[in-house]
C-alpha positions as CSV (number, residue, x, y, z in Angstrom):
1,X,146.9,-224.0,41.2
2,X,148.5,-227.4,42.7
3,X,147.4,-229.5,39.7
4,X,146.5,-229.6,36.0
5,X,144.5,-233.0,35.5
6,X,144.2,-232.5,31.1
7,X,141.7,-234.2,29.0
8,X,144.3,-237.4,28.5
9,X,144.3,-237.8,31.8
10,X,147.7,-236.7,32.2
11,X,148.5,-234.8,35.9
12,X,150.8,-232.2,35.8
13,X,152.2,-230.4,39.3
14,X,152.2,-226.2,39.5
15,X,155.2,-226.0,37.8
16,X,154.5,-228.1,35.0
17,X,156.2,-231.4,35.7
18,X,154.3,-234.7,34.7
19,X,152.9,-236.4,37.8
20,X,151.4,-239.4,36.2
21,X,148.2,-240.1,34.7
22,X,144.3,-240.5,35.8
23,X,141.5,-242.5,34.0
24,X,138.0,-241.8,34.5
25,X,137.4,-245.1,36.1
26,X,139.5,-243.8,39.3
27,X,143.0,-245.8,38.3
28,X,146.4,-244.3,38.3
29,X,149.8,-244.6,36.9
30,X,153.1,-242.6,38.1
31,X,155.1,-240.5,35.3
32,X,156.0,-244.2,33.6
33,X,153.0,-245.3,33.6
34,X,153.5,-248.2,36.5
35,X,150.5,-248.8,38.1
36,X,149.8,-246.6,41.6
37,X,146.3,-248.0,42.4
38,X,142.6,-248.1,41.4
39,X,139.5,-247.6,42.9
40,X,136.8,-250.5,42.5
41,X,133.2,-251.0,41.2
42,X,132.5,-250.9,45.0
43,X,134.1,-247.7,45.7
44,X,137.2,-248.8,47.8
45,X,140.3,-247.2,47.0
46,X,143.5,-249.8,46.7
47,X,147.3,-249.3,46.3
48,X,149.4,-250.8,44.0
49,X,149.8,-253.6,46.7
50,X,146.2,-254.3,46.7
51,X,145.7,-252.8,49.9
52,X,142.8,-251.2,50.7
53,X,143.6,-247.5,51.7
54,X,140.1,-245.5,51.6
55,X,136.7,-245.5,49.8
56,X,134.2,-243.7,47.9
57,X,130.7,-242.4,48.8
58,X,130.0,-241.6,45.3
59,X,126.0,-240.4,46.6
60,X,127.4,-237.7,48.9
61,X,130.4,-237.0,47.1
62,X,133.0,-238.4,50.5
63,X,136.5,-239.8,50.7
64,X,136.7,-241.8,53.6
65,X,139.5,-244.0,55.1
66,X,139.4,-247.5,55.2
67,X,137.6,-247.3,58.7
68,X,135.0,-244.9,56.8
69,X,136.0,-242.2,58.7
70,X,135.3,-239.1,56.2
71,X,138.5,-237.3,55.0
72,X,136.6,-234.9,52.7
73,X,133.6,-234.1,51.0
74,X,133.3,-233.0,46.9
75,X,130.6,-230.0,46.6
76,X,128.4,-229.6,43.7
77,X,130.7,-227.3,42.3
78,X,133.6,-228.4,42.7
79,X,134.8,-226.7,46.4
80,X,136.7,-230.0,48.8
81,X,136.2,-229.4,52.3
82,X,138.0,-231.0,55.0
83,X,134.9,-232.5,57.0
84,X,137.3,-233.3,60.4
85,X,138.3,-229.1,60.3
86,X,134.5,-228.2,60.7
87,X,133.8,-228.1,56.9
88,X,137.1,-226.1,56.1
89,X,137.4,-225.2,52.3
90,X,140.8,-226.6,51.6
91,X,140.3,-226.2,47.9
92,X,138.5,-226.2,44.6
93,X,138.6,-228.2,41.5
94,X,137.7,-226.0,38.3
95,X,134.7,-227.5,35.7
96,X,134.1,-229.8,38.2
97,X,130.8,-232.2,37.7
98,X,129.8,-235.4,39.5
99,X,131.6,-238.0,36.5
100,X,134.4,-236.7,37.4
101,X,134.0,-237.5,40.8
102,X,136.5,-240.8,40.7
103,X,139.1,-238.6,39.2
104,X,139.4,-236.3,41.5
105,X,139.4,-238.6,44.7
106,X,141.8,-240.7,42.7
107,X,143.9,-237.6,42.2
108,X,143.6,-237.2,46.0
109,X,144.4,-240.3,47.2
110,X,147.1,-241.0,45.0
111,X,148.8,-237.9,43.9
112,X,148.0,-234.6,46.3
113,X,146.8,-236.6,49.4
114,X,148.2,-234.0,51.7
115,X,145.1,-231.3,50.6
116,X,143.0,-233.0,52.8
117,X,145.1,-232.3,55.5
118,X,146.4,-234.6,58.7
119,X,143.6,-237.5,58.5
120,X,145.0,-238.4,55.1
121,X,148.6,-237.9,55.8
122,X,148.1,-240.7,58.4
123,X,146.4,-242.6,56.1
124,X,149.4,-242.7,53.7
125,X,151.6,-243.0,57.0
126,X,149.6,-246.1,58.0
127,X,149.4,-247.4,54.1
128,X,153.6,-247.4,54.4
129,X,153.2,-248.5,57.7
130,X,150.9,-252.0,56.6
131,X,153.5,-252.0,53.4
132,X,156.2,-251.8,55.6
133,X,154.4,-255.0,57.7
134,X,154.0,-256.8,55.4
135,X,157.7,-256.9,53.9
136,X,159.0,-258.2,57.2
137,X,156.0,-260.7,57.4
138,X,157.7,-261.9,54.2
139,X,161.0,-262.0,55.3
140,X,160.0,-263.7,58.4
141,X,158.2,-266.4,56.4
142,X,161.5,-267.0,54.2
143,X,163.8,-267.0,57.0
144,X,161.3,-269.7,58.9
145,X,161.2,-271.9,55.5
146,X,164.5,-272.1,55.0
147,X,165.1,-272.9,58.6
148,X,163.0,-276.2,58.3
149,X,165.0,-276.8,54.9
150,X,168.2,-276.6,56.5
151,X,166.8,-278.5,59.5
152,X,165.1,-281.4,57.4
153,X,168.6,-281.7,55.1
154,X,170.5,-282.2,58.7
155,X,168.0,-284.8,59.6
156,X,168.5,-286.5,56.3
157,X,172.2,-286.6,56.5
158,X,171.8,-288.2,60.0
């Protein structure tokens, strides 16, 4: 067993240690309950920087990446295959059943994303790769505005 997802929605690792929690609707929280992300009426998975990391194909039971490339597929009963191994079984999920299908892919994409092998370890790669981006965006933006601050407050003093 990797996980124990319990009827609180509380996620649990092999040995027992609180993860974080799940709801039903596909969101997720760490072990203090700060938000980790959610996925939408429209089936795309986001971080808790609003950046969209995968989707949902919540007919065939898929977890794709934000290019909608498939990562993995749900059965019927529960079995996840890796659909870019040739359908390898990487694992099951016991008293599985298709409402719980946003669960489990949030539990995927947010908690255990290295079950569905390399395709969604680059995904969280790339994910801290954009977040990454996006901080030095930020810090160039600052550096740039206080730049024409200081430039505008030598102009006034001239």
């Amino acid at each position: 067993m990797r996980a124990k997802i319990t009827a609180d929605g509380s996620v649990t690792n092999s040995d027992g240690i609180l993860l974080g929690y799940l709801n039903e609707d596909g969101s997720a929280g760490d072990d203090k309950e700060h938000f980790m992300g959610e996925i939408t009426q429209d089936c795309c998975v986001i971080n808790k920087a609003g950046v969209a990391i995968g989707n949902l194909d919540e007919i065939n039971h898929t977890l794709t990446d934000k290019e909608k490339q498939v990562l993995a597929k749900v059965s019927t009963t529960g079995e996840l295959y890796d659909e870019n191994q040739t359908n390898v079984l990487c694992g099951s999920v016991d008293f599985y059943s298709a409402k719980k299908f946003r669960m489990v892919a949030a539990y995927l994409f947010f908690f255990d994303n290295a079950l569905i092998t390399s395709l969604a370890n680059s995904l969280v790669v790339r994910n801290v790769e954009l977040e990454e981006k996006m901080r030095k965006e930020e810090e160039e933006k600052k550096k740039k505005e206080e730049e024409r601050k200081r430039k505008l407050e030598e102009e006034a003093e001239v």
